[in-house]
N, C-alpha and C positions, 0 to 999 in steps of 0.2 A: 238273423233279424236285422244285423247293424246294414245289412245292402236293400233290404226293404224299404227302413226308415229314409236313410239316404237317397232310395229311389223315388221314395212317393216325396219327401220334399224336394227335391231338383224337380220332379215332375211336375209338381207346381207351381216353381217358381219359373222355369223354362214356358212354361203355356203360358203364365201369366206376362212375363218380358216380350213374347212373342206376340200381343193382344195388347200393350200400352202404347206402341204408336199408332195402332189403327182405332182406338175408342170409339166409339157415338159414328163410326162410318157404316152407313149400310151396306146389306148386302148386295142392292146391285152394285154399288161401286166398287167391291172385292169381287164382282165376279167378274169384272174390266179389268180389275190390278188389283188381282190374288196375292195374297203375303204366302212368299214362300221361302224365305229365311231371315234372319233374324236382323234389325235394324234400328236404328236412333231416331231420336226427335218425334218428330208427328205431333198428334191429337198434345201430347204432356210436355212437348221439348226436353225430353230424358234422353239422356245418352241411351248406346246401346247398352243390350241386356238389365234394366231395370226396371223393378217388378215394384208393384202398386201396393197398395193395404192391402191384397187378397194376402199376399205372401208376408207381408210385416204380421199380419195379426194371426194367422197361422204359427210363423218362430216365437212368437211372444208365447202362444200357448202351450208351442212344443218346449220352451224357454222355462216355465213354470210347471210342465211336468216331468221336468229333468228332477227335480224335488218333490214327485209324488201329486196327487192330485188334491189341491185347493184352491175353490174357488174364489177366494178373498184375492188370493195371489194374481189365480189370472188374471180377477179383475185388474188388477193392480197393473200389470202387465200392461194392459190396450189404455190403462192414462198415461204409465210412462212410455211408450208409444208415441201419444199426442203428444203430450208435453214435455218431454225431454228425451224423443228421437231413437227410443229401443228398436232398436229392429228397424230403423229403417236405411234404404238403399246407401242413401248418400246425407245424410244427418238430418232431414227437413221432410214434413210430411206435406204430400202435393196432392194425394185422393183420396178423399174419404167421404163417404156414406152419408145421409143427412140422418136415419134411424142410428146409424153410430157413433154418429156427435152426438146426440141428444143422451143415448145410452152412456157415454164417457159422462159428459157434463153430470149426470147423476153417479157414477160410480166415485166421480173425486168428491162428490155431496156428502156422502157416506152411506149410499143407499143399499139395502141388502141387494148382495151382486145379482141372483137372479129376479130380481123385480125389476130390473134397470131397464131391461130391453122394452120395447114396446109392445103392447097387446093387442091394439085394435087390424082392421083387416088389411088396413094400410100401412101396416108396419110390416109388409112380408116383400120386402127385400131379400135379395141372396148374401145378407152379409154375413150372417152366421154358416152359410155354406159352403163358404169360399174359402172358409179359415179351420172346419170342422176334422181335417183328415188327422192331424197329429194324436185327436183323441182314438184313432181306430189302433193306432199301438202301443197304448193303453190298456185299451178294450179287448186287447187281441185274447187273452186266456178266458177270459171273463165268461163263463158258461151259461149265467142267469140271465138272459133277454131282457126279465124288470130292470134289473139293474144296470144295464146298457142303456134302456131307454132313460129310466133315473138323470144319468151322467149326461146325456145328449141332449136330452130336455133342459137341464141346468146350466153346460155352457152356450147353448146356444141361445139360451134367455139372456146371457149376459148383455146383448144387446138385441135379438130379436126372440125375442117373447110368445109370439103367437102360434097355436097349436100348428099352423101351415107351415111355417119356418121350421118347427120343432121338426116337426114327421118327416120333412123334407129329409131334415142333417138326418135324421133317424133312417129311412131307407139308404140313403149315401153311407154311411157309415158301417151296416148292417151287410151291403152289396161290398163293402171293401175288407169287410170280416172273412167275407165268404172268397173273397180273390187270394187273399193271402193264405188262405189252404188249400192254394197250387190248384186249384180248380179250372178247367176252360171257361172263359168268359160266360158262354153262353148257360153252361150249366151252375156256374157263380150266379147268374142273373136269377134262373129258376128256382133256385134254392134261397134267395132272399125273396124270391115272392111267396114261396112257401114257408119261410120264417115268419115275415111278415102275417104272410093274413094269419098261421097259426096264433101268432099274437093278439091281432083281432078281432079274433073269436071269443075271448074274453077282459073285450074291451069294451066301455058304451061311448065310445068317439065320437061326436056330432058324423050322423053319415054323407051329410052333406059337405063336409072336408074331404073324407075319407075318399069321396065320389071325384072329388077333383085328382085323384091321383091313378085312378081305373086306367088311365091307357098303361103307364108304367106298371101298375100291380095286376090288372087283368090282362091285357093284351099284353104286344113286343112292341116294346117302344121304337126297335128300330125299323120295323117293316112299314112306319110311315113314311111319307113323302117329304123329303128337304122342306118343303112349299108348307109342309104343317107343321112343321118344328120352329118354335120362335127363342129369339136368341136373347132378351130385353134380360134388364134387372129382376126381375120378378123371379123369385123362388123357384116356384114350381117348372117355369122355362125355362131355366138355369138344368135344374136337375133332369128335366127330359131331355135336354139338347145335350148336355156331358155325355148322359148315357147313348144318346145316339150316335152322337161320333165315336165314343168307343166302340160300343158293338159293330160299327159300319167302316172298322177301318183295321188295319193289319199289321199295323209298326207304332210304335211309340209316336214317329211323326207327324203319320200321316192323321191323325187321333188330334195334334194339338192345332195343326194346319186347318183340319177341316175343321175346329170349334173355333180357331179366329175369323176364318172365312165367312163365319155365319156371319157376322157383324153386328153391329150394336156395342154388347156390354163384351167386347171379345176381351176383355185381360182376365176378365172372373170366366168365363166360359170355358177360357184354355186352363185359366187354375183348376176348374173342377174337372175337367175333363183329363188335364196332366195328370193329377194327382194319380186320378184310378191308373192311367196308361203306364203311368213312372212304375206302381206298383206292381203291375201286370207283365209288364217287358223289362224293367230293369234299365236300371242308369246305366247301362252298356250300351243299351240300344240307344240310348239320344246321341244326335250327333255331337264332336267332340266340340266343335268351332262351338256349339251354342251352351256349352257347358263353361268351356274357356271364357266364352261373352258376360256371363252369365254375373254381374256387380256382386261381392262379398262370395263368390262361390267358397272360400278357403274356410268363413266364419261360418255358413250351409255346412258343410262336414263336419266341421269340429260338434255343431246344433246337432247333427245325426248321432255323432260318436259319443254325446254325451248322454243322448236320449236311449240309445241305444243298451249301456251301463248300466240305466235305473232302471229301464224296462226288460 
């Protein structure tokens, strides 16, 4: 389990460093001058190999379940974050969310942690999705689906609230249950859609959410066309373009390469898309140069080895 954990977090923090000098560039400008290994500066003026809030608020959570799972703590976690530099690359936070300032600003209020995130339609940012993997080995024994969804519903309220954001982490999380028992991608994929809707069969979910998520749970997300898959902040194109490029690719690399390439939000794009890929291929397959590159990789280990222990 301890090269799992170490896989799926290098996996995201690697996609993520790989996706923070090109930020906010479209894609036609990546399909002129494709990222195709790892480098400094750009879009954040960060050196090489440093990774954004996807990956700080990810170890903060893996950070807080090294001591079992409470959500007071997590919360606790993404203020000392902001304000006193937990987890972050180089002591100083440089990106963060406007749904997850607003979510901190109430969690140091004293607001109950899961009420903090935002509810309405426009609080469905991918911030809760880009930091949700550490809870999948957690979750990994955990037999009861309620109580998976319980858990995922609650940290991913911690700043994003809304049942869209929720279901979102909720299938991600669900598809990375099903990878980590060694299953081929594609038949991981079917078996979370089949988890899935078995769960929705006794659910009353506004269908009208539920409808937004039909290409992923009824169709193959990845038999769409590049041209249909959008790569923006938004949740739901967060979680269909991760899933695309993994299914649409055959190494570790070429999985975090093709999620920055789409362009827009590429740091969270290759977080989530890492994440599965790290977990799926293993921190073997990354290459070594971007691991080496890779700011605090040594404190990343020790964050696996200790997660590893409790879990």
């Amino acid at each position: 389990m301890k090269n799992k954990i170490e896989s799926g977090l290098f996996g995201l923090a690697v996609g993520d460093a790989l996706g923070v000098p090109v930020e906010f560039r479209f894609r036609a400008y990546l399909k002129q001058n494709p990222v195709t290994e790892m480098f400094g500066f750009g879009t954040h003026h960060q050196p090489i190999g440093t990774w954004s809030d996807d990956s700080s608020l990810a170890f903060c959570l893996a950070e807080s379940l090294c001591f079992g799972y409470d959500l007071t703590d997590i919360a606790k976690n993404f203020v000392k974050w902001y304000s006193a530099d937990l987890w972050t690359p180089h002591g100083k936070v440089f990106d963060i969310g406007i749904a997850t300032t607003h979510a901190i600003h109430n969690i140091a209020k004293g607001h109950q942690p899961d009420l903090c995130g935002g509810f309405s339609e426009s609080d469905n940012g991918n911030g809760s999705l880009m930091r949700i993997l550490p809870l999948v080995f957690y979750l990994q024994k955990e037999k009861d689906i309620e109580v998976i969804y319980k858990k995922v519903k609650e940290v991913s309220s911690v700043t994003h609230a809304h049942f869209r954001s929720v279901f979102a982490c909720f299938i991600y999380v669900v598809y990375c249950l099903e990878i980590l028992k060694d299953k081929d991608k594609f038949e991981a994929y079917k078996e979370m859609q089949n988890v899935v809707a078995k769960f929705l069969e006794i659910k009353e979910f506004n269908p009208i959410e539920i409808g937004l998520f039909e290409r992923i749970l009824k169709n193959d997300i990845s038999a769409y066309p590049e041209n249909e898959i959008h790569s923006s902040g938004y949740v739901l194109h967060s979680l269909e373009a991760s899933f695309w490029c993994f299914l649409n690719s055959n190494t570790y690399e070429e999985t975090v390469l093709k999620a920055v390439n789409l362009g827009e939000d590429t740091d969270t794009t290759g977080a989530i898309a890492g994440g599965l890929a790290g977990i799926y291929y293993g921190i073997e397959s990354m290459p070594q140069k971007w691991i080496d590159n890779l700011v605090r990789s040594n404190d990343i280990k020790d964050l696996a080895k200790r997660l590893s222990q409790k879990i």
